[in-house]
N, C-alpha and C positions, 0 to 999 in steps of 0.2 A: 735354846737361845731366846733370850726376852725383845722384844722389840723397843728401842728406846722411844722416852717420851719426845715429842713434839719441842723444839724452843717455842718460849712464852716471846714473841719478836715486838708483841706490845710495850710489856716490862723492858725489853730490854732496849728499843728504840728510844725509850722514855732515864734510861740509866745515864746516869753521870758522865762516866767510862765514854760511852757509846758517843753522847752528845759532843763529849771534848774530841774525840780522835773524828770525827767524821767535820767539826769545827775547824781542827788542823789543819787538816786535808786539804780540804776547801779551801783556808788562806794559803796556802803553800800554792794551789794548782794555778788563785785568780793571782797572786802575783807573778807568780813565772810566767803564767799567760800573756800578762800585762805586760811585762820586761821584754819577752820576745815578741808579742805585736809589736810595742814599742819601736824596739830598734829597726824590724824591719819596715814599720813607717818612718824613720830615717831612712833608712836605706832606701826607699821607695823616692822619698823627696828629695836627696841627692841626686838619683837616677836621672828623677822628671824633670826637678826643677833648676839643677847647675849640672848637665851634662859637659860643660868642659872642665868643672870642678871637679867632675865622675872622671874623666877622660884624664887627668893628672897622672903622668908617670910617678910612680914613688920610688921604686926600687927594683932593676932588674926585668923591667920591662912591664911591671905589674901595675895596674891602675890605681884609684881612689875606690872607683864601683868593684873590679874584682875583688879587691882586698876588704872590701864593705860584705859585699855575696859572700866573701868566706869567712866571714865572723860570724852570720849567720849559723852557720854547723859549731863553730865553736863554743856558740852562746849556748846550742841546745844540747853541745855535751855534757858543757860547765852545768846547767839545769839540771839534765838527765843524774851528773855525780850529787847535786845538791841535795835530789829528791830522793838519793839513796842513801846517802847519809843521814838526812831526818826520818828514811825509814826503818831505820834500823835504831837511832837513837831515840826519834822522838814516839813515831807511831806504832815499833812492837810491843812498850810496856805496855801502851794503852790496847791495843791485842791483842794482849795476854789478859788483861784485864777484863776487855769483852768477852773474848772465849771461856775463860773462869765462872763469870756471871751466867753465859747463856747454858754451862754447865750444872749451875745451880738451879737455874726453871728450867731444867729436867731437861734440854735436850744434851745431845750426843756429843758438843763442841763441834769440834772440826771433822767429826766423824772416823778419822785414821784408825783410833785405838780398838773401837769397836767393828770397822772394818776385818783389821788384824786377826783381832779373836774371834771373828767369823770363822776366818778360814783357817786357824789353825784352829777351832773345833772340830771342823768337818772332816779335816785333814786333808782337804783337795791342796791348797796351799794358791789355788786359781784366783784370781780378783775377777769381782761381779759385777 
């Protein structure tokens, strides 16, 4: 069994690929961030600063602020589904792409494939 080479993390920090998807990422994470501070800074200044506007029945017994608190969870589901969606449309090409590249400066990729043919050389069939 050969031991693989090392990724080149210079080259590939420095690659196109690498630049764009870690670029993505970052705009994707500072606006959601933004969005949910956001609204729970609404929600904070409805609380603090018109608590009898907080204190409004709307339906069934339910307030303005309770119904404000549970958008919270809703906002971070809606998020949560967002950021799985662009990861799978926007950020796996470019993951395939970066693992492609770090396959080419010699290292191993994601490791799996050479893991594999470890162990079924050896024929333990054990992971190490």
């Amino acid at each position: 069994m050969t031991r693989p080479q090392e990724v080149d993390w210079e080259v590939l920090r420095a690659s196109a690929p690498f630049r764009e998807l870690a670029a993505a990422r970052r705009r994707f994470v500072r606006t959601a961030a933004t969005v949910l501070l956001g609204w729970f800074a609404v929600f904070l200044a409805v609380i603090g600063a018109a608590p009898g506007l907080a204190a409004t029945v709307v339906v069934a017994g339910m307030t303005v602020g309770f119904l404000l608190g549970l958008s919270q969870f809703v906002l971070a589901w809606i998020l949560t589904w967002l950021y799985l969606r662009a990861a799978n449309t926007r950020f796996a090409p470019l993951e395939r792409e970066v693992e492609s590249l770090a396959a080419a400066t010699g290292g191993p990729g994601d490791g799996a494939e050479d893991a594999a043919a470890a162990r079924s050389a050896d024929g333990s069939g054990a992971q190490r």
